[in-house]
C-alpha positions in Angstrom: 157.8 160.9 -127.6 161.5 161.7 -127.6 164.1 159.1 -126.9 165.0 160.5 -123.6 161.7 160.0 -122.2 160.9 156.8 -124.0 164.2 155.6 -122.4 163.4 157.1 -119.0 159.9 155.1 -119.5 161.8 152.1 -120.3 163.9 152.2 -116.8 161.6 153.6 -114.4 158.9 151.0 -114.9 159.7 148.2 -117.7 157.0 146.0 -116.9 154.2 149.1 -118.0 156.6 149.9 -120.8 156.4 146.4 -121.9 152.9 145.9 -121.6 152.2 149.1 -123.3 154.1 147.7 -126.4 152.6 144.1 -126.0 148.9 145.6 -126.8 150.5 145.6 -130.5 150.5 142.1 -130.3 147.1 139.9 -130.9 146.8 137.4 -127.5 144.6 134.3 -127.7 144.9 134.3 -124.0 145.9 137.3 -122.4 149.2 137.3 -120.0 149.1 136.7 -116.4 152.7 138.8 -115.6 154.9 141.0 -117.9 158.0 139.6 -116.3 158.2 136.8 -114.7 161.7 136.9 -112.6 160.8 134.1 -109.9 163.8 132.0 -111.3 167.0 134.5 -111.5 169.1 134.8 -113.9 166.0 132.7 -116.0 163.8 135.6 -116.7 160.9 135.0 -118.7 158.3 138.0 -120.5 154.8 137.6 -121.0 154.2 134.2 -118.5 151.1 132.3 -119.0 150.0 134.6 -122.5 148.9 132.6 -125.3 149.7 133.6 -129.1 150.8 132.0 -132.7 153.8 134.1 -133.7 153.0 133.1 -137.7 149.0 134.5 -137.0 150.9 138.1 -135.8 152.5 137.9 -139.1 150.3 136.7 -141.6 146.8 135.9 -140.6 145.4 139.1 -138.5 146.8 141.0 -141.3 144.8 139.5 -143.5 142.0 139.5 -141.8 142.2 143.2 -141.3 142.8 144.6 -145.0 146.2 143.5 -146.2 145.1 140.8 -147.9 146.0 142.4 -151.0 149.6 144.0 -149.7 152.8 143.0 -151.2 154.0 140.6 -148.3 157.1 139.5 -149.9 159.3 140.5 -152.9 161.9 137.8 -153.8 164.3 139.6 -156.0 167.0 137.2 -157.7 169.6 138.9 -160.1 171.1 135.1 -160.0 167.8 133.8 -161.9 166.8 136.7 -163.5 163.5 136.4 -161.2 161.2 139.2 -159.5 158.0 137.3 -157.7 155.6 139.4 -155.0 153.3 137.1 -152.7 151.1 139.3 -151.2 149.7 138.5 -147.4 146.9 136.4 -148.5 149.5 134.4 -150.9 151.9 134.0 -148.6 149.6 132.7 -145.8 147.8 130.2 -148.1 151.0 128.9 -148.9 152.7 129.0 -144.9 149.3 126.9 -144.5 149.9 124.4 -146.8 153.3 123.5 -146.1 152.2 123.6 -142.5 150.0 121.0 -143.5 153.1 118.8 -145.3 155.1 119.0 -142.5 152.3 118.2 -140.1 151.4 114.9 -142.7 155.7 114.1 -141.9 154.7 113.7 -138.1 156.1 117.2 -137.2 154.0 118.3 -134.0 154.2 121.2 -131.5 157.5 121.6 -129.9 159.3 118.9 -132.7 162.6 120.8 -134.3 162.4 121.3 -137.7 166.1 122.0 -139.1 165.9 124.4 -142.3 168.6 124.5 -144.7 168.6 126.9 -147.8 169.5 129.7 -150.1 167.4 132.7 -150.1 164.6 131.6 -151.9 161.0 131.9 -150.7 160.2 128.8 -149.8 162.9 129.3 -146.9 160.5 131.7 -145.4 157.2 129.7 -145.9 159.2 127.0 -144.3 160.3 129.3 -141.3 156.8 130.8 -140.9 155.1 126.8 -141.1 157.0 125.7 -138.4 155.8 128.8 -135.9 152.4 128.4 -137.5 152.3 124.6 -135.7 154.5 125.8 -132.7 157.1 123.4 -134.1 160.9 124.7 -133.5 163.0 125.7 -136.3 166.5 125.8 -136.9 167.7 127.7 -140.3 171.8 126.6 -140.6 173.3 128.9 -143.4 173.0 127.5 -147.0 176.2 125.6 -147.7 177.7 125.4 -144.3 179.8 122.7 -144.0 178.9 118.8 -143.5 180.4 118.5 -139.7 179.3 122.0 -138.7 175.6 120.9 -139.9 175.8 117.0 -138.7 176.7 119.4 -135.2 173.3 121.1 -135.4 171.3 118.1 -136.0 172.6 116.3 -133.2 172.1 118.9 -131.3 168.5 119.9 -131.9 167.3 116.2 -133.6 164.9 117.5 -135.6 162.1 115.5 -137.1 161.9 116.7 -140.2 165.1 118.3 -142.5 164.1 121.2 -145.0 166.6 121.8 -147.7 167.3 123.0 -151.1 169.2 121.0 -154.3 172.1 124.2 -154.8 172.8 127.5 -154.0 173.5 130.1 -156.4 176.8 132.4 -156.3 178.9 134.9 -158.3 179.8 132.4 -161.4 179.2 129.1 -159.5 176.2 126.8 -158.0 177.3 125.5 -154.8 175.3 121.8 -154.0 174.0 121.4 -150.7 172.0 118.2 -151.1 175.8 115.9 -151.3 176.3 118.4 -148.0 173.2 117.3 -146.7 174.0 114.1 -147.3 177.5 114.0 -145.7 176.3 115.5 -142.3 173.6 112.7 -142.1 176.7 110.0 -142.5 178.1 112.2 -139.9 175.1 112.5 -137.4 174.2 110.4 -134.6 170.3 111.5 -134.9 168.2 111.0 -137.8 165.4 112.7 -139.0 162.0 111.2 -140.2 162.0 112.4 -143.5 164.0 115.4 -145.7 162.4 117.6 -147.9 164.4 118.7 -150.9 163.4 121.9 -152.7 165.0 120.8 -156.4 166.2 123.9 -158.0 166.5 123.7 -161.7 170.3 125.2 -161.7 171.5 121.6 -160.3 168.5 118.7 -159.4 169.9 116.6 -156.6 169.7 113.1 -156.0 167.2 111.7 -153.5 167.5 108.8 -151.1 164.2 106.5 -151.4 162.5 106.2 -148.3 163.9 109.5 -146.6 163.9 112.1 -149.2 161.3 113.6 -151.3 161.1 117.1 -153.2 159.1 120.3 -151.7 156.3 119.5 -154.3 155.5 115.8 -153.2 155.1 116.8 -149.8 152.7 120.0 -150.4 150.8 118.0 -152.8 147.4 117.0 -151.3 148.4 118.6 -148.3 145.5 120.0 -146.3 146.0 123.8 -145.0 146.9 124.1 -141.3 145.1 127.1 -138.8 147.2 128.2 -136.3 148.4 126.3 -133.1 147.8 128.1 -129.7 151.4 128.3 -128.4 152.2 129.8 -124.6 154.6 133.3 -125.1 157.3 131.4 -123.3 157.8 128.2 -125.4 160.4 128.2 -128.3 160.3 129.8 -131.7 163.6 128.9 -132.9 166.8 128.1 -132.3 170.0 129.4 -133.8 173.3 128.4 -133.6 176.6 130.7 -133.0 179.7 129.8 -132.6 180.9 129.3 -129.3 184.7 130.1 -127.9 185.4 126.3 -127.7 184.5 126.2 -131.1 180.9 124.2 -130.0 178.3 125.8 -131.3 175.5 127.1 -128.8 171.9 126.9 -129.5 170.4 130.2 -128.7 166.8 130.1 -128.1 164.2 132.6 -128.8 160.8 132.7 -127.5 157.1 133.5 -128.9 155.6 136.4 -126.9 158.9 138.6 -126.3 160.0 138.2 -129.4 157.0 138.7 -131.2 156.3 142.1 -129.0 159.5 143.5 -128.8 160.1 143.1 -132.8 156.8 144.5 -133.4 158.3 147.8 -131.2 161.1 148.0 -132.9 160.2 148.6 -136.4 158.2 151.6 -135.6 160.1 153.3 -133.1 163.8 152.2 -133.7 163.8 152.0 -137.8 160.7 154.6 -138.2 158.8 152.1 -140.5 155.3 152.5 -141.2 152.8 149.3 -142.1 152.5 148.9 -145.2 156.3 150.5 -145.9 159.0 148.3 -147.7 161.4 147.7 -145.6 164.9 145.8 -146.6 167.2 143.9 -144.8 170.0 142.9 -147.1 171.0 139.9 -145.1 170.4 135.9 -145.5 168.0 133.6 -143.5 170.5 132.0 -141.5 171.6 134.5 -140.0 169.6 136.7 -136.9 168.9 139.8 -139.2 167.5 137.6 -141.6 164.9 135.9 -138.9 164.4 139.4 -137.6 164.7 141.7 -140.1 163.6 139.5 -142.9 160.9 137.6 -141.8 159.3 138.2 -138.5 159.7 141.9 -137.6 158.5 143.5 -141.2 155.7 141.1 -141.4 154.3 141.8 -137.7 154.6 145.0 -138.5 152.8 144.7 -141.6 155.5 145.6 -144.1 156.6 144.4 -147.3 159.7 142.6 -147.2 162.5 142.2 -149.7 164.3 138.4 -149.9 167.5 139.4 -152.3 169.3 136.8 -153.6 172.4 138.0 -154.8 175.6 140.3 -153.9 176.0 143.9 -153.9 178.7 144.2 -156.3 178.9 141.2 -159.3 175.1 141.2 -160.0 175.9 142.4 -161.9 177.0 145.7 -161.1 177.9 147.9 -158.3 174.2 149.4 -158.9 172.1 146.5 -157.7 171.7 148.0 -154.5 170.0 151.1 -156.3 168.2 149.0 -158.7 166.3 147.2 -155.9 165.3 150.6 -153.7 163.9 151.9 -157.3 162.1 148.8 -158.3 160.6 148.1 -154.8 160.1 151.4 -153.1 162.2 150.4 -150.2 162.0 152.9 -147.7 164.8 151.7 -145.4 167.7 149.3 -145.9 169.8 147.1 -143.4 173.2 145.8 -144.2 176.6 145.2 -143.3 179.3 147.7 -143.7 181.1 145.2 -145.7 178.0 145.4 -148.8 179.3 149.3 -148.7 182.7 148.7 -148.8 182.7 146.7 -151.8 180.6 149.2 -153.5 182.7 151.9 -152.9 185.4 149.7 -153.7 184.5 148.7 -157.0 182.0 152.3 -157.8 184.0 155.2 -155.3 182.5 157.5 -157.1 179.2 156.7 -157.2 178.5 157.1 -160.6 176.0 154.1 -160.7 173.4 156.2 -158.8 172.4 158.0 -161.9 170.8 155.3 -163.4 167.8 155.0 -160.8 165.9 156.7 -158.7 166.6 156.5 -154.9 164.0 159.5 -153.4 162.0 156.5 -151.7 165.1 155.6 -149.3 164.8 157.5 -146.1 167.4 155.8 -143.9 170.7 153.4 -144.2 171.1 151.4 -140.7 174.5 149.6 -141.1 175.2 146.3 -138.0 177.1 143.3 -138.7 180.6 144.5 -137.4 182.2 148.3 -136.4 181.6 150.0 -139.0 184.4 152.5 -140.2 184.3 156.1 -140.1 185.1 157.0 -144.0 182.6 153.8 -145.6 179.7 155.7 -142.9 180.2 159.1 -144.3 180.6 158.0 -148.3 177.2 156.3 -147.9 175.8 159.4 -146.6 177.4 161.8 -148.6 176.5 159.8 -152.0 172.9 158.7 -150.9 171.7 162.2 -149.2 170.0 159.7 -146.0 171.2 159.3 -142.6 173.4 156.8 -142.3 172.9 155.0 -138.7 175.6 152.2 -137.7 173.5 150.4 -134.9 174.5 147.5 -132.9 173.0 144.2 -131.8 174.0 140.5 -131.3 172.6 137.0 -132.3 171.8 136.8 -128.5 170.0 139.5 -128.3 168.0 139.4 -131.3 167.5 142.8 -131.9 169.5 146.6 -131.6 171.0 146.9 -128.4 172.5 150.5 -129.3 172.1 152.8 -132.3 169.9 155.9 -133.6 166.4 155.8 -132.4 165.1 156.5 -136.0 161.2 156.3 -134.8 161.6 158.1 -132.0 164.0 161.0 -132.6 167.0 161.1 -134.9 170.0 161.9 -133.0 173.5 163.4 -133.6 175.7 160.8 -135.8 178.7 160.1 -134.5 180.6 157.8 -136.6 182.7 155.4 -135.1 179.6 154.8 -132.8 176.6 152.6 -132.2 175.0 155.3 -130.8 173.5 155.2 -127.9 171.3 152.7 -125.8 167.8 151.4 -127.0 165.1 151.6 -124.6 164.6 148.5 -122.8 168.3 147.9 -122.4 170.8 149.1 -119.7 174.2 149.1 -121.0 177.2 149.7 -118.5 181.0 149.6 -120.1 182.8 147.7 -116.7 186.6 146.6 -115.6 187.8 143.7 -114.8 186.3 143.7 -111.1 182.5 144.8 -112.4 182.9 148.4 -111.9 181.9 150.8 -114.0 184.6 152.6 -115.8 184.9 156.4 -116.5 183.5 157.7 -119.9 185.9 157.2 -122.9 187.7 154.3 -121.1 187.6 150.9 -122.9 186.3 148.4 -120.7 184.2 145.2 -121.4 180.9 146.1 -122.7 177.7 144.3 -120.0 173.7 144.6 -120.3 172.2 145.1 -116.9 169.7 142.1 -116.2 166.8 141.1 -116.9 167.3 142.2 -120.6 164.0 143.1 -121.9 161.5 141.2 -124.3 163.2 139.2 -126.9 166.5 138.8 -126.0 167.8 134.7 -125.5 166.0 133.6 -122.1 168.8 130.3 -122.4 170.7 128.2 -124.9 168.6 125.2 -126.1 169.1 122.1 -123.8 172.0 124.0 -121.8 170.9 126.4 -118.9 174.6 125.7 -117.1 176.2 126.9 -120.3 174.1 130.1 -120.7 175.0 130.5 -117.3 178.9 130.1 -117.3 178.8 131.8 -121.3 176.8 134.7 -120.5 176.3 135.4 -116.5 178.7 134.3 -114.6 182.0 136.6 -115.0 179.7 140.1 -113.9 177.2 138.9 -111.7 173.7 140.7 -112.7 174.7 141.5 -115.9 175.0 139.7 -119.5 179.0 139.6 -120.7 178.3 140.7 -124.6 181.7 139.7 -125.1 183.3 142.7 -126.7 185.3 146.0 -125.6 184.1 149.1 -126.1 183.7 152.7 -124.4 180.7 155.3 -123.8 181.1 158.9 -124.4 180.6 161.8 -122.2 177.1 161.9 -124.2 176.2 158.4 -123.7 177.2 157.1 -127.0 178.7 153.5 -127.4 180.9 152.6 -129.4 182.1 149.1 -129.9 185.8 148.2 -130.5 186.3 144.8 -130.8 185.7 140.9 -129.1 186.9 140.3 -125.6 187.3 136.7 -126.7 188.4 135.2 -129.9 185.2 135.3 -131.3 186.2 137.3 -135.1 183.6 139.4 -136.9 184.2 138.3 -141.3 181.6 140.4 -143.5 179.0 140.3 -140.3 179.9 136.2 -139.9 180.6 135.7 -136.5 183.4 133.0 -136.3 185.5 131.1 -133.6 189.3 131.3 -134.4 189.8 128.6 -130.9 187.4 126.1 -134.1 190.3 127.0 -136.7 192.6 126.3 -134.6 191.4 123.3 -133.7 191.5 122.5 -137.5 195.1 123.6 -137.9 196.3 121.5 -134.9 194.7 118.4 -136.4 197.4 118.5 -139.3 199.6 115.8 -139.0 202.8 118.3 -139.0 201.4 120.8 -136.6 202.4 120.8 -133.0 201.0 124.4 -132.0 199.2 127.3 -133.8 197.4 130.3 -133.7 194.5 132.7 -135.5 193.9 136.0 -135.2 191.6 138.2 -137.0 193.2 141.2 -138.5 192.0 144.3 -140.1 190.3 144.0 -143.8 188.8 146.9 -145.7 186.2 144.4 -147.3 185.1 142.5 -145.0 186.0 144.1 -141.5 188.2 140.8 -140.5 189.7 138.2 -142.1 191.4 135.1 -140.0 195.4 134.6 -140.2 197.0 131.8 -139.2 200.7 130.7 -137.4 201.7 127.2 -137.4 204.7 125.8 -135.3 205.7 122.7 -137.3 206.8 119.7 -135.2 210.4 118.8 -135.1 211.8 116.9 -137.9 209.5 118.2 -140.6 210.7 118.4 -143.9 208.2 119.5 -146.5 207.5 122.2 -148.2 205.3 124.9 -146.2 204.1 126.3 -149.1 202.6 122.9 -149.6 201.5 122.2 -145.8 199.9 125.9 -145.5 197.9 124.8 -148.4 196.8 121.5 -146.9 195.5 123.8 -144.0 194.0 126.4 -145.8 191.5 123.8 -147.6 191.2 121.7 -144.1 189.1 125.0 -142.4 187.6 125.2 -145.9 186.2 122.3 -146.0 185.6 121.7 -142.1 183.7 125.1 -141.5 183.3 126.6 -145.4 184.2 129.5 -147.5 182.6 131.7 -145.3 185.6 131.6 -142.8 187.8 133.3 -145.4 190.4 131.4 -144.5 193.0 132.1 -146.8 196.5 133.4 -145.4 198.5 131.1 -143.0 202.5 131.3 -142.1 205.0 129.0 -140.7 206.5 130.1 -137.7 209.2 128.7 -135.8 207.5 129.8 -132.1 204.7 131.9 -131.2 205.1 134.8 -128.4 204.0 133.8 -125.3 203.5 135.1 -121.5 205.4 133.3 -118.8 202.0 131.4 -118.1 202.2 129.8 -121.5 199.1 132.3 -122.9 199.9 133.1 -126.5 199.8 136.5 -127.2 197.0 137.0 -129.4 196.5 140.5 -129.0 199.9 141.8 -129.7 200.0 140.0 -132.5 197.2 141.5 -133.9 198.4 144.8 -133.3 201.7 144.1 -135.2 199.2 142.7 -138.0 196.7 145.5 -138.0 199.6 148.0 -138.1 198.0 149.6 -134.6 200.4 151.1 -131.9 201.9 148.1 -129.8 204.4 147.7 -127.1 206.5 144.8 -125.8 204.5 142.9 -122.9 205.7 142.8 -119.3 204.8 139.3 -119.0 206.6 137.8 -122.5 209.0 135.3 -122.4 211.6 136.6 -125.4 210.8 139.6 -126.8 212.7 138.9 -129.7 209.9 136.4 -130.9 207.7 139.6 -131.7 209.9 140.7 -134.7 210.1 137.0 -136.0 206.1 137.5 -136.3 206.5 140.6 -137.6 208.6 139.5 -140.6 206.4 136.2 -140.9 203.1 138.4 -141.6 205.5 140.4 -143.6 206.0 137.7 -146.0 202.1 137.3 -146.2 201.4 141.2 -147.0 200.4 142.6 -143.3 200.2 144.9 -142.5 198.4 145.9 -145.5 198.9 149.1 -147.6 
C-alpha cells in the first residue's frame, strides 16, 4: 500500500488501523477496546489485552522456527570480541536471569534500575525484567552519581543491575565507585545490586548488598513468562526536564509492543530474519526501541556495538560491521557521520569492505545537515533518510516511509508524517500557521500506540509538560515548519532543552551548576552550532561584586563542576566571564539572540532590550572563546 493511503487509513479510522497492526502481536487474552479514551487527555491502547512483551520477542519466535536465528550480535572493537546468541540462546539466558532476579524478591510491577555499557547482559537484563512484568529503568553507563541517586529515588527499585567499568577511546571509565556514590546520595535503597565484573577493571563489592552477575544466575531456576495487561508499564526512562528534574516517561506493553512491531516493516522496510542495526546505546530510547524490542519482535537480528565510529580503530568500523554482519539497514546520529567524514572526507575506507548488503541509512538524534546527508549518500550509493522522533514518543514521528513507499528526499527535512500521527506546525494562540512558516511543532491527540500515556508517578506533570499550552494536542517542544508538500522539517527546541551528539540536555540543569559557584551571581547556557556534535553548551557567568580571582581559574572550577554533576556527556567545555548578560525589560535573558551572535546566524537588536550595547560586549566575549567558529 502506498503511504498516502496507509496514512489516509491511519486518520479516517485509527482504531481498525490499529487493530489491523495488533494481529502481529501474540495476545494471551485478547483486547476488549483498541483505544480506550474514557479518561482525556489519559488515552490508553489495547485496554483489558493480555501479553508478555519478552514472549513477542523471544519465545513465539522460537517456538515458530528461529530457534536457530542469530538473535543478537555483540560486536566490541574495545575487547576485540564478536559473540552471536541466537533466539533459543538468548531466551535461555533472559530465563535464567529472570529467575535471579525473581530469587532477589523482584515481582511483577517492582522497578528494576539497570545501569551498564553495551554489553549483552544489558539486554538479557532489560528483556528479564519484561519477561516477569517487572519495570525497568536503564540510566546511561557512567552518568553521574546525583543524576543516578535522582533516578533511584524516583523509581525505588528493588533490585540495581550494573556493570564494574565502561570501556572508551583509550580509557575505562568505573561505574561501580559511581554506583556507590549515588547510593550515599539516595534516599531509597534497593534490596540487593548486581554487579556484572568486567575483567578491564573488577570492582569492589559491599557484603550484604552486592554480589556479581554470576552468583545470582547460579542455581537460578528458568522463569516462563508472566501474563502482564497491555496497559501496565514496561519501562521507564528518564529525560531531562526544563527545570533540570528529570521526568520519568513511561511506556506501556501492548502499544508499544504493536506499534514497534509495525514499524520495522513498513517504516524501515525490514524483513524477519534481516539484520538490522541501530548504532545507539541502551540508555537511550533508540537503544530500547531499536536495539532491543523492535528488531526482536520483528524477528531480526540485532547488532549491540560497543565502540565509536571513528577511533576503533578507524574511520572504517562502520563498514567493517555492515560487511561482517549483513546489516541490511543502519540507524545513527548525524554526529557518527560527521566524524567520519571529518576524520575520512573522502571515503577512502570503503574500499576495504564490502557494503552491497546495506539498503538504507535512517539518520535521528538531532537536525541533521544538508552536506553530512548528501556525503553519506553520495559515498554509500543508499538512501539516506533523516527521520524524526522523541524519547516521548518512542518511535518516528516524521521521516521516509521506507516499507511503504520511498519518497522524495529533501534534505534539511524529517520528511513527512508517519501514519498514526497528526502533526500540525501552530502559533502562539494554537492556530495553525501557513506552510513554510516556523511555528511550534504539536501532535494532534490521542497519539497512537506507543507513544508515553504519562510520566511515572506524575500525571499533573505530564499534563502541565506536555498538554496544557495547545489544548488537544502534545507540545513536542521544538520549532519547525511544513512545506507546501507536507514535509517537516525541524529547526530547533522551543525551550532550552539542547540536542549534543543526539543527548538531549537541559541548559536551565547547567545553569543551576554554574550558579552554585561561590563567585557566581547570575549566568547563562546556550547551545550553539557544532559540526560534530550538532550542539555543544556555552556558558556566561556574571561574577559577584568584589571578586578578585582569576577567571581563567574560576571558568575552570565550573567547567569540572557540570562535569562531575551531570558527566562528560554534557560537553561542557567553553565558559566566559561577562560583566552583564542582555536582558528584556522583564528581566528575561536573551537566550536566543545570543545564540544567533554565537551561531553566526542573521540577528537583530530586540525591541524589548534594556541596553543594546550589552549585545557587542557578548559578542567580543564568545570572541575570545572562538565563536563564531570558522
Amino acid at each position: 500500500m502506498s503511504y498516502a493511503r496507509t496514512y489516509e487509513a491511519s486518520q479516517r479510522d485509527s482504531s481498525a488501523f490499529w487493530a489491523r497492526a495488533a494481529e502481529d502481536i501474540d495476545w494471551f487474552i485478547p483486547y476488549e477496546v483498541v483505544l480506550d479514551d474514557t479518561r482525556r487527555p489519559f488515552y490508553r491502547w489495547f485496554r483489558g489485552g493480555v501479553m508478555n512483551t519478552c514472549y513477542n520477542a523471544l519465545d513465539r519466535h522460537v517456538i515458530r522456527g528461529r530457534a536457530d536465528q542469530a538473535a543478537l550480535i555483540y560486536d566490541s572493537p574495545m575487547t576485540g570480541q564478536v559473540q552471536t546468541f541466537t533466539y533459543a540462546e538468548l531466551l535461555e539466558r533472559v530465563a535464567q536471569f529472570a529467575g535471579a532476579l525473581r530469587r532477589l524478591g523482584v515481582e511483577k510491577g517492582d522497578r528494576v534500575i539497570i545501569y551498564m555499557p553495551m554489553v549483552p547482559e544489558a539486554v538479557v537484563a532489560m528483556l528479564a525484567c519484561a519477561r516477569i512484568g517487572a519495570i525497568h529503568s536503564v540510566v546511561f553507563g557512567g552518568f553521574a552519581s546525583k543524576e543516578l541517586a535522582t533516578r533511584i529515588d524516583d523509581a525505588t527499585p528493588t533490585v540495581i543491575v550494573a556493570a564494574s567499568c565502561g570501556l572508551e577511546p583509550g580509557r575505562t571509565v568505573a561505574y561501580k565507585p559511581l554506583l556507590d556514590d549515588a547510593l550515599e546520595l539516595a534516599m531509597h535503597q534497593p534490596a540487593a545490586c548486581v554487579i556484572l565484573q568486567r575483567p578491564e577493571l573488577e570492582a569492589s563489592l559491599i557484603d550484604g548488598r552486592d554480589l556479581t552477575w554470576d552468583e545470582a544466575i547460579e542455581g537460578a531456576e528458568p522463569t516462563e513468562c508472566v501474563a502482564v495487561l497491555a496497559t501496565d508499564p514496561l519501562y521507564i526512562l528518564y529525560t531531562s526536564g526544563t527545570t533540570g528534574v528529570p521526568k520519568g516517561v513511561v511506556r506501556d506493553n501492548g502499544g508499544h509492543a504493536v506499534a514497534l512491531k509495525w514499524s520495522m516493516q513498513n517504516f524501515y522496510g525490514v524483513d524477519p530474519g534481516d539484520t538490522f542495526w541501530a548504532a545507539s546505546d541502551v540508555g537511550w530510547v533508540v537503544g530500547h526501541s531499536y536495539i532491543v524490542y523492535g528488531p526482536l519482535l520483528h524477528g531480526c537480528t540485532t547488532v549491540l556495538f560497543e565502540g565509536k565510529p571513528v577511533g576503533t580503530p578507524d574511520p572504517g568500523t562502520f563498514w567493517r560491521v555492515i560487511d561482517n554482519h549483513r546489516v541490511k539497514v543502519l540507524f545513527t546520529a548525524p554526529t557518527a557521520f560527521r566524524a567520519i567524514k571529518r576524520d575520512d572526507p573522502t571515503g577512502s575506507y570503503l574500499g576495504d569492505y564490502d557494503i552491497t548488503p546495506l539498503a538504507a541509512l535512517f539518520l535521528a538524534g538531532e537536525r541533521c545537515d544538508p552536506d553530512t546527508l548528501n556525503w553519506a549518500a553520495d559515498k554509500l550509493g543508499v538512501p539516506v533518510l533523516d527521520h524524526w522522533w522523541q524519547t516521548e514518543t518512542g518511535w518516528p514521528v516524521a521521516g521516509n516511509p521506507l516499507g511503504l513507499e520511498l519518497l522524495p528526499v529533501k534534505p534539511g527535512s524529517a520528511g513527512v508524517p508517519v501514519p498514526g500521527y497528526r502533526v500540525d506546525v501552530v502559533d502562539d494562540e494554537g492556530s495553525i500557521v501557513p506552510a513554510g512558516d516556523i511555528g511550534s511543532v504539536v501532535i494532534r491527540l490521542p497519539m497512537p500506540p506507543g507513544t508515553l500515556p504519562t510520566l511515572w508517578n506524575n500525571e499533573a506533570g505530564y499534563e502541565s509538560s506536555y498538554l496544557s499550552r495547545y489544548p488537544g494536542y502534545y507540545l513536542t517542544g521544538d520549532a519547525g515548519f511544513k512545506d507546501a508538500d507536507g514535509y517537516l522539517s525541524i529547526m530547533s527546541r522551543i525551550d532550552d532543552i539542547i540536542n549534543v551528539a543526539g543527548h538531549r540536555l537541559s541548559t536551565g540543569a547547567m545553569e543551576e551548576i554554574l550558579s552554585d559557584h561561590p563567585d557566581v551571581a547570575e549566568c547563562a547556557v546556550i547551545g550553539v552550532a557544532d559540526d560534530l556534535k550538532g550542539q555543544v553548551p556555552v556558558g556566561f557567568v556574571v561574577l559577584k561584586t568584589g571578586v578578585v580571582r582569576d577567571h581563567p581559574e574560576i571558568v575552570a572550577e565550573l567547567i569540572a563542576s557540570v562535569r562531575a554533576r551531570i558527566g562528560p556527556v554534557a560537553s561542557f567545555k567553553h565558559a566566559t566571564v561577562v560583566a552583564r548578560l542582555p536582558k528584556t525589560r522583564s528581566g528575561k535573558i536573551l537566550r536566543s539572540t545570543m545564540r544567533k551572535i554565537a551561531d553566526a546566524d542573521h540577528w537583530s537588536v530586540p525591541a524589548t532590550i534594556d541596553d543594546p550595547i550589552i549585545l557587542d560586549e557578548i559578542g567580543e566575549a564568545l570572541g575570545t572563546i572562538g565563536y563564531p567558529r570558522g
